[in-house]
C-alpha positions in Angstrom: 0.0 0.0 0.0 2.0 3.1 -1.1 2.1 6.0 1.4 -0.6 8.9 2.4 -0.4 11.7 0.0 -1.9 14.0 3.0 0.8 12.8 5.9 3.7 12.9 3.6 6.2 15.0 4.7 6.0 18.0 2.0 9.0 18.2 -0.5 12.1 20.6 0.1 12.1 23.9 -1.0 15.2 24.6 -3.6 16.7 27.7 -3.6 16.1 28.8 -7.3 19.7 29.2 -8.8 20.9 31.7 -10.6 19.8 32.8 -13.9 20.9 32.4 -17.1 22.2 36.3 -17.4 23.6 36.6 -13.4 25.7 32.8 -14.4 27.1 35.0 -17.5 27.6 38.7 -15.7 29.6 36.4 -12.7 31.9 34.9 -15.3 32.4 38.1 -17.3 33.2 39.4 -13.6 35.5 37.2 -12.8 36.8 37.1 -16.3 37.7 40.8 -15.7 39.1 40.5 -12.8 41.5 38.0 -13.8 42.5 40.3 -16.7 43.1 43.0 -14.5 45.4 40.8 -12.3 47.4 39.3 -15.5 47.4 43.3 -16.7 48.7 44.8 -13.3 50.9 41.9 -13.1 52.6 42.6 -16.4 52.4 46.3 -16.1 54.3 45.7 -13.1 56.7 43.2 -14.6 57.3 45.2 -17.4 58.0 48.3 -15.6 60.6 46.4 -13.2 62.2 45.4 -16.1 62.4 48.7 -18.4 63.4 50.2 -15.0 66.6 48.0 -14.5 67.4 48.1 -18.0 67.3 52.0 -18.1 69.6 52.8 -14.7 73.0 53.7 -16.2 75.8 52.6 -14.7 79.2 54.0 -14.4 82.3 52.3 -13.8 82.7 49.7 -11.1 84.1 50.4 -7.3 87.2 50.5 -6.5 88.2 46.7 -5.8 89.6 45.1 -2.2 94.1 45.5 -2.6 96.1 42.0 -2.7 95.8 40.5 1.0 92.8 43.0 1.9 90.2 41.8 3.6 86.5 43.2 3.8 86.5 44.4 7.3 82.5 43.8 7.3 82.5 40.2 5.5 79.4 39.6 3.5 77.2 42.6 4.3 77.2 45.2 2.1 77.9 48.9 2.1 77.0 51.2 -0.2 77.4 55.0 -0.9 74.7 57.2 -1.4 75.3 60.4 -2.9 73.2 63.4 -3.3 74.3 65.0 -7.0 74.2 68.6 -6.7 74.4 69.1 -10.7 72.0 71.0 -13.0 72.9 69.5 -15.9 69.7 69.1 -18.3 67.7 71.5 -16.1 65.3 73.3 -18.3 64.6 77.2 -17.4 61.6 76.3 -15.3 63.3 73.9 -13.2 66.0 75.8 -12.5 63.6 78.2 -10.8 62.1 75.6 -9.0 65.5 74.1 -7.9 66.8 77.4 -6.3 69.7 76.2 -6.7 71.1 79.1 -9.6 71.9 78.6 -13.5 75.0 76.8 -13.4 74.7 73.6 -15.0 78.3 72.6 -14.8 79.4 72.6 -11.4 79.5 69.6 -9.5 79.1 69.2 -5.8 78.0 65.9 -3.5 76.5 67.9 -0.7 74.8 64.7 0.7 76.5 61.3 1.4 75.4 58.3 3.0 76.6 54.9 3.3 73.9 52.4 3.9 74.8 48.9 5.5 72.4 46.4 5.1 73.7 43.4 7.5 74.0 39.4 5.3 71.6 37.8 8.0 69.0 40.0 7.4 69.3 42.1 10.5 68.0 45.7 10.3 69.8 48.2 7.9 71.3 51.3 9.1 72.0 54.5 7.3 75.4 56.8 8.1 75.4 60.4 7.2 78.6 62.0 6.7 78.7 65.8 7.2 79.9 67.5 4.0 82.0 70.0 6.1 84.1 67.0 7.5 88.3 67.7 7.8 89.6 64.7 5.8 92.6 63.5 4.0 91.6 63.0 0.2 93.9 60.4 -1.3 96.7 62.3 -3.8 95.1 65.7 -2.8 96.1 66.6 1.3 93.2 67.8 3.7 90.5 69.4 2.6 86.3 69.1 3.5 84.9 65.9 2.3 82.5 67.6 0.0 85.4 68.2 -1.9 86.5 65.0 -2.8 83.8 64.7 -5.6 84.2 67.2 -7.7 88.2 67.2 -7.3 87.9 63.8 -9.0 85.0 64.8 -11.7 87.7 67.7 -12.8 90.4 65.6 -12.9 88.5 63.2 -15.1 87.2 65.8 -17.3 90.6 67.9 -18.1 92.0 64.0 -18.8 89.0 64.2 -21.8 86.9 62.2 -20.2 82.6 62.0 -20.9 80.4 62.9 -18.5 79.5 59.0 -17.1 83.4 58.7 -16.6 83.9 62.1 -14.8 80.8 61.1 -12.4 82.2 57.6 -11.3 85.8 59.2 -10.9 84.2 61.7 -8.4 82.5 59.1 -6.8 85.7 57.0 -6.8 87.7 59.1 -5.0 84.8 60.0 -3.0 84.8 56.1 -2.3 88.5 56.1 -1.5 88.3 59.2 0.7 84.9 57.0 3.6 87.1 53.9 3.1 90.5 55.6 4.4 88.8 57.6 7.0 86.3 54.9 8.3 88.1 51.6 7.3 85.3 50.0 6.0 84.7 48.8 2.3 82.1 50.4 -0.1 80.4 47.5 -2.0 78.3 49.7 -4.1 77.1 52.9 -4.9 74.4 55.0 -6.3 73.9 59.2 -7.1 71.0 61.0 -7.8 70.8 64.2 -8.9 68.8 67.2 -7.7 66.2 66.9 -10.8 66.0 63.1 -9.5 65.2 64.2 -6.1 62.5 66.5 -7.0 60.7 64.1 -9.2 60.6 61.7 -6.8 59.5 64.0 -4.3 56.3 64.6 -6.4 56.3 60.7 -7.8 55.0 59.7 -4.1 53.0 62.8 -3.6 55.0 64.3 -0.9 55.6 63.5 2.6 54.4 65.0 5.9 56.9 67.1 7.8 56.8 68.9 10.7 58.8 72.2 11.7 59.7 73.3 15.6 59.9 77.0 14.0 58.4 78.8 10.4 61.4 78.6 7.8 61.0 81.2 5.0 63.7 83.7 3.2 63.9 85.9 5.9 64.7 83.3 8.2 66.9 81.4 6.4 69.1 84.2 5.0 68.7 87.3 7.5 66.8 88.7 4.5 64.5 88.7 1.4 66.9 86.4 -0.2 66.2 82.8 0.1 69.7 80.1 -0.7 67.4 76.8 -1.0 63.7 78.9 -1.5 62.5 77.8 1.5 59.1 79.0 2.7 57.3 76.4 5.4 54.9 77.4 8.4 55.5 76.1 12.1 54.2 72.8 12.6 52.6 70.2 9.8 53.0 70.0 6.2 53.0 68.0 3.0 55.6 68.7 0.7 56.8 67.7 -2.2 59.2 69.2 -5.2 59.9 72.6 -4.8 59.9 72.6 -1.2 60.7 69.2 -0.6 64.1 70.3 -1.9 64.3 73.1 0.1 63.5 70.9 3.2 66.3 68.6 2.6 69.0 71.6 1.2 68.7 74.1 3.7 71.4 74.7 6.3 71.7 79.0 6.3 69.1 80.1 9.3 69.9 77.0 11.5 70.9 76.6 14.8 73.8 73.9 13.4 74.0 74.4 10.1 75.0 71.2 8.3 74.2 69.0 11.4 70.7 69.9 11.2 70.7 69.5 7.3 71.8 65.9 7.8 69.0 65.6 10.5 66.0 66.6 7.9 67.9 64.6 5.5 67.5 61.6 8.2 64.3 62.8 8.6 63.0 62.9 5.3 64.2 59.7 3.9 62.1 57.9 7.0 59.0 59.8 5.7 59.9 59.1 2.6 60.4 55.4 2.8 57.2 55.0 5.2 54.7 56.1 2.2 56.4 54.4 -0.1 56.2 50.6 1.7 52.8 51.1 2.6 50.4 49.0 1.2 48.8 52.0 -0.9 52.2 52.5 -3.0 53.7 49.2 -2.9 50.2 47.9 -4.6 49.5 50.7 -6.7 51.1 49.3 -10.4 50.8 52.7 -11.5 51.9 55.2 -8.9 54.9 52.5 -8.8 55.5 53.1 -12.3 55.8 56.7 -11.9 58.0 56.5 -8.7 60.1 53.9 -11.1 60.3 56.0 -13.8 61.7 59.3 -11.2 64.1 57.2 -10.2 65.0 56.2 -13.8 66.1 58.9 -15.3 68.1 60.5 -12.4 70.3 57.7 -10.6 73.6 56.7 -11.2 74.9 52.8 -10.2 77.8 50.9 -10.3 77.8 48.4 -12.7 76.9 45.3 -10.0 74.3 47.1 -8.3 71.4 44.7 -8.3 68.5 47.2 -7.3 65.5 45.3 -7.3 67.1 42.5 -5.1 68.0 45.0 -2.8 64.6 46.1 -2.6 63.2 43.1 -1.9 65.0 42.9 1.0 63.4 46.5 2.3 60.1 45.5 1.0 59.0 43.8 4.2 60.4 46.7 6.5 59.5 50.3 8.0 60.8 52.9 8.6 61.5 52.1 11.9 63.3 49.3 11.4 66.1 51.6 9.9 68.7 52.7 12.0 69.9 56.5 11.7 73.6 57.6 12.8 76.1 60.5 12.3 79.5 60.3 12.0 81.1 60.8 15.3 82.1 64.5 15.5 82.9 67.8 17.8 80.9 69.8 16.2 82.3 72.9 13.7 85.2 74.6 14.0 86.7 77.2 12.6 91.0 76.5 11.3 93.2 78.5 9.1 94.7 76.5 6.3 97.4 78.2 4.6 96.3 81.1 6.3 92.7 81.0 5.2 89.4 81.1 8.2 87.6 77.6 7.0 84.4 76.6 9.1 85.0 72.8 9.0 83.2 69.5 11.0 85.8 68.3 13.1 85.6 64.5 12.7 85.9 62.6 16.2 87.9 59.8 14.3 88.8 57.8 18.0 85.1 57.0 18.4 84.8 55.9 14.3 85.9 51.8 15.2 83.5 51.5 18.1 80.6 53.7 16.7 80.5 51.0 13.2 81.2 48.0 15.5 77.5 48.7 17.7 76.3 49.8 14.2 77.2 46.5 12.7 75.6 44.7 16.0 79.2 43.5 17.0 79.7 43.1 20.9 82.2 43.4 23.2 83.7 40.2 24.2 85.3 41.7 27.3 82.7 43.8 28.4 80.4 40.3 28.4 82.6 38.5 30.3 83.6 41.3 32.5 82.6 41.0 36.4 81.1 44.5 37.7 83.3 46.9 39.8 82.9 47.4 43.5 80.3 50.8 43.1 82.7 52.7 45.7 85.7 52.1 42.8 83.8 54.2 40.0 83.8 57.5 38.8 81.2 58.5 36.7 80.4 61.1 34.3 76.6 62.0 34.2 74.8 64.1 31.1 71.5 64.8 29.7 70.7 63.6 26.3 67.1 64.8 26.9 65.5 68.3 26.8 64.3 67.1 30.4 66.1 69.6 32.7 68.0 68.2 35.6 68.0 64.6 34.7 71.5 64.2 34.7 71.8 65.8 38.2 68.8 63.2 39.2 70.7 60.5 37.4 73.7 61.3 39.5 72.2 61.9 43.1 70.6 58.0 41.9 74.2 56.6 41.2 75.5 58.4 44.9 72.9 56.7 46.7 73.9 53.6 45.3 77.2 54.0 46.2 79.3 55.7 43.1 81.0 58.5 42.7 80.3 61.2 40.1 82.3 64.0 38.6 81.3 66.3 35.5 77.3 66.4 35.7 76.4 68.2 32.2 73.9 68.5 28.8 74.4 66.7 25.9 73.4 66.5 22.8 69.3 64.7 22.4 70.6 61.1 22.5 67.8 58.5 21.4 68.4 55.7 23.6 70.7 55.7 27.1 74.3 55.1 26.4 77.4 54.0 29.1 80.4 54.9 27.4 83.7 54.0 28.6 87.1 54.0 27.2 89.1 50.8 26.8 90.2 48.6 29.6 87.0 50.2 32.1 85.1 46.9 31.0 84.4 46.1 35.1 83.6 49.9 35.7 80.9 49.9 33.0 79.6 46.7 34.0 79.0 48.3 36.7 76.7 51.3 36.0 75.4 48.6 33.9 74.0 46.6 36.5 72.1 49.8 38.2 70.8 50.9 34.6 68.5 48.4 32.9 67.8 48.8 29.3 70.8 50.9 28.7 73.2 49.9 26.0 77.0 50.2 27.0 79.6 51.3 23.7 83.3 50.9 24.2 84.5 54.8 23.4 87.9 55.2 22.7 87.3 58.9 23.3 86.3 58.8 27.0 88.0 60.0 29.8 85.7 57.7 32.0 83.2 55.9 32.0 80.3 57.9 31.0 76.0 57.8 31.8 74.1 59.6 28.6 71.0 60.2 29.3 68.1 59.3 26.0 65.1 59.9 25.3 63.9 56.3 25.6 63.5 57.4 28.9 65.9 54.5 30.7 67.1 55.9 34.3 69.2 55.1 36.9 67.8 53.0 39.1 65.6 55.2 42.1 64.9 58.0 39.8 61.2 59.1 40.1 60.3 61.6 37.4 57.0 63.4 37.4 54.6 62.2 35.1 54.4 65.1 32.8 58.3 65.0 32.5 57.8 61.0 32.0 55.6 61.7 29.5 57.7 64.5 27.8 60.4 61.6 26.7 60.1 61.0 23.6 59.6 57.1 23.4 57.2 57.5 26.5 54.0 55.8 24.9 52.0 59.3 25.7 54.3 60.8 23.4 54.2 57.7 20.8 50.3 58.3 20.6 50.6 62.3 19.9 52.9 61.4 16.7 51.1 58.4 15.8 49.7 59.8 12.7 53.1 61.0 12.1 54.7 57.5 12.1 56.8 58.6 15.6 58.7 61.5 13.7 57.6 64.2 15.4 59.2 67.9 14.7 62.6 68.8 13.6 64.1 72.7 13.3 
């Protein structure tokens, strides 16, 4: 007997599928959007490779002597140089450039050497002030800016093109760092003002910020402006004109060149934060444009392989990227062959054990040191901060504990907290060490003791109370991390 029609159990429902036209607009849709991936994909292939095969390339590095070694191993240096030609300027960049109508001197204002470490440890970037008092191989002292163009002229009286003037500037220029710092350049790469501007307006500009309004008057004293600087206190986004000026200016400073390498420092970091965020690195087109700046306005060496190297930044920010001077006293004026020169006096002492913590290379002796009896140490005690008093706080800490102190004084802003100490005071830093956590001690041939530098990382002495407000005035505080968040922890530079 078959079954009850009326108790059966009614039939599922089916969703009704989808019609004949959605089943065709869904594969057209997807049919586009695989397109557009093959398209942005080639774009983007095709760009990477018309961009490497454009770069021109001058001649290759200087090579290691017979029995040298490469004091580094396999990481790489290399020299980055800041072209301050005008060659193939047209009249109405010129004006923009501010920087006259000469379009045959040569100058390397700006120079660099970026290390990027074999096991993939974080890069760091070494600016070396132009001013510097150096010996230039074949040609005696002079300022480190010179070295350039003293080997661009050589090259060029000798009959020499343009390409081969360029990479015997930056040859000697080469020779000059490897002399003064012992290290071995690898590589480099120029760019020239034009180069800088474009790809100052290839990324849409960058957000800056200013402590103080920079315009003519208070660059130059008057209605004359050297880099056409014209900026407002606090936040802006620049680009070309003034994104030159930013990065050129040193007249109307409160230390000249030193501050020019600072808004160097500080505008590559801005710089490089845009352009690895998702929004550029994604973007086949504003890549391409950014590609094509950098193009037509850098100069390699012939090994150079630019799109490995970045690959290797591609998965880093900016503040993964480690910043550094030279070690120097500061300007000073000297009198060579009877002539006042303002030069950077380079504190060349301090050179072997500033690249060693650069290079992340510790101190055997300081690790296997045993701290000193407190009551056996002298200490030296300044403030890296704009915190006033810390160093005197610092010190009455390290009393208490059972130290002695002797020169309590400022310094200049130091990021992070530093114990120096001069070889063979291994057990004395240890030490101050001990009764500082967080602080980073650096062998400094320079020191006349052990020395406590206060940073802005805000890292104290154990016992010292600060008040919160002061707390929170350091810059790595996390109050102070949250104001410049949208700022990507730059905050405001003169």
């Amino acid at each position: 007997m078959g079954p009850d029609p009326a108790s059966s159990p009614p039939a599922p429902r089916r969703r009704p599928g989808p019609s004949y036209r959605t089943r065709v607009a869904t594969r057209a849709l997807c049919a586009l959007a695989s397109l557009a991936v093959l398209v942005v994909s080639g774009v983007a292939w095709a760009t990477y490779e018309n961009f490497t095969a454009a770069i021109p390339h001058g001649a290759p590095v200087p090579p290691l002597r017979a029995g040298q070694v490469d004091p580094d191993g396999p990481d790489t240096d290399i020299l980055l140089v800041g072209d301050d030609t005008r060659a193939g300027a047209t009249p109405a960049e010129l004006k923009a450039l501010h920087a006259g109508r000469d379009q045959t001197t040569v100058n390397a204002d700006t120079m660099m050497v970026l290390h990027v470490p074999a096991d993939g440890a974080p890069p760091s970037v070494v600016s070396f002030p132009r001013d510097s008092w150096v010996t230039i191989p074949g040609h005696g002292k002079d300022k480190l800016n010179a070295a350039y163009p003293l080997g661009y002229n050589a090259a060029r009286e000798a009959g020499a093109g343009e390409r081969q003037a360029e990479s015997a500037g930056l040859n000697l220029t080469i020779r000059t760092l490897e002399r003064l710092t012992g290290l071995h350049i690898d590589h480099y790469m120029q760019v020239d003002l034009l180069g800088f501007y474009r790809i100052s307006e290839a990324i849409g500009g960058v957000r800056v910020c200013l402590k103080e309004a920079q315009n003519p008057h208070t660059e130059s004293g008057g209605t004359r402006s050297y880099s056409g600087i014209d900026l407002p206190k606090g936040w802006s986004v620049i680009k070309g004109e003034q994104a030159l000026a930013f990065v050129r200016q040193r007249h109307g400073l409160p230390h000249g060149d030193l501050d020019r390498i600072k808004r160097q420092q500080y505008f590559l970091r801005a710089a490089f934060q845009k352009i690895t965020s998702a929004g550029m690195l994604l973007n086949p087109f504003k890549m391409h444009a950014l590609l094509n700046a950098v193009g037509r306005s850098l100069l390699t060496d012939p090994s150079l392989n630019l799109i490995s190297m970045a690959q290797q930044f591609a998965t880093l920010s900016s503040g993964h990227i480690h910043f550094a001077t030279l070690p120097n006293d500061g300007p000073k004026l000297i009198y060579p062959d009877g002539v006042e020169t303002s030069v950077v006096v380079v504190n060349r002492a301090a050179i072997p054990a500033f690249l060693a913590q650069l290079e992340g290379k510790t101190d055997a002796a300081l690790a296997s040191a045993q701290p000193a009896p407190t009551s056996s140490v002298t200490v030296d005690v300044l403030n890296g901060t704009d915190i006033p008093r810390l160093a005197a706080r610092d010190a009455t800490a390290l009393e208490t504990l059972g130290f002695r102190t002797a020169a309590i004084d400022s310094a200049p802003l130091t990021a992070a907290t530093t114990i120096e100490y001069p070889p063979g005071q291994e057990r004395a830093a240890k030490a101050v060490l001990a009764v500082t956590p967080g602080a980073k001690a650096v062998e400094t041939p320079s020191a006349h003791r052990v020395t406590l530098v206060g940073g802005r990382n805000g890292v104290l002495v154990k016992g010292v109370r600060l008040p919160p407000r002061e707390r929170a005035a350091l810059q790595h505080h996390p109050a102070r991390r949250h104001k410049h968040r949208h700022s990507g922890g730059l905050g405001c530079v003169y």
